[in-house]
C-alpha positions in Angstrom: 39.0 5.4 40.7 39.3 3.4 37.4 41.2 0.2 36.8 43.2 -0.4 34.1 42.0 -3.3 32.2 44.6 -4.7 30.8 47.4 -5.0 34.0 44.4 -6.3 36.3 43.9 -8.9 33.7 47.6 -9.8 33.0 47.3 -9.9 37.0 44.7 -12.1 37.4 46.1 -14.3 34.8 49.5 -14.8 36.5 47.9 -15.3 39.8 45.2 -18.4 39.0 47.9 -19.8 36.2 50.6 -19.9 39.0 48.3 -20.3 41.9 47.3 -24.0 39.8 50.6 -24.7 38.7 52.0 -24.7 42.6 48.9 -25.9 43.9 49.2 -29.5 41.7 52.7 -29.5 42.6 51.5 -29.2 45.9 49.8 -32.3 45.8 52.7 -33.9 44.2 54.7 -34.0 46.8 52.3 -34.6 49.5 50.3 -37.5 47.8 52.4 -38.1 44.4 51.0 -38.5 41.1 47.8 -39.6 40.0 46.0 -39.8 36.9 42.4 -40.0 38.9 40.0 -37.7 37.4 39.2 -34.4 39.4 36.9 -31.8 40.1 39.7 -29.0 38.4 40.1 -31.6 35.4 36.6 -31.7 34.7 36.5 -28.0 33.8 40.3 -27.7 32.1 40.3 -30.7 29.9 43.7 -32.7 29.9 44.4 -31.5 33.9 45.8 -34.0 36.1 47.6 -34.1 39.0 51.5 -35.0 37.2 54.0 -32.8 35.4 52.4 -32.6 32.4 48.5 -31.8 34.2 50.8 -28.8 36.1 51.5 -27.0 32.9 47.8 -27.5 31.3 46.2 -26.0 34.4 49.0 -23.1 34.3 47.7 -22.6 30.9 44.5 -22.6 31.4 44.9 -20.6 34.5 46.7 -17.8 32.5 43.8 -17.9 29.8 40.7 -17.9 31.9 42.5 -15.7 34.5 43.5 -13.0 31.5 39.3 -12.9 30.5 37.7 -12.8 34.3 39.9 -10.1 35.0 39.6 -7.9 31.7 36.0 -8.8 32.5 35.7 -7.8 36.0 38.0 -4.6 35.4 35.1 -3.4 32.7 32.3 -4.1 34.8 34.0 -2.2 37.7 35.0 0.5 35.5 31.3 0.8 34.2 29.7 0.6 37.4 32.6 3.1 39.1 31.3 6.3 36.2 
């Protein structure tokens, strides 16, 4: 069985971008903002844990979701023949 590259990458995408975006608001309402530098932010420059941070990760997350999916869905495909 292949996968198709592009919808497991779109996939992946929405998943981490979201998955950060919820996961830093989160943390917002549990501990409230902070501008503290963190182990997320040292990977995605400009992420904090605020508003603005929640966006730039979702960004990111949607980026580097999109490529380790299209990625993993070519290797598996490769492998799977």
């Amino acid at each position: 069985m292949k996968l198709n590259s592009k919808a497991f990458a779109i996939t992946t995408g929405l998943c981490l971008g979201f998955g950060l975006f919820l996961f830093t608001w989160w943390v917002i309402v549990f501990d409230g903002i902070t501008n503290n530098p963190t182990l997320i932010g040292a990977a995605y420059r400009g992420y904090t844990i605020s508003p603005l941070g929640s966006f730039i990760g979702l960004g990111y997350g949607l980026i580097d979701g999109f490529v380790f999916g299209y990625i993993f869905s070519w290797v598996y495909n490769r492998l799977a023949n």
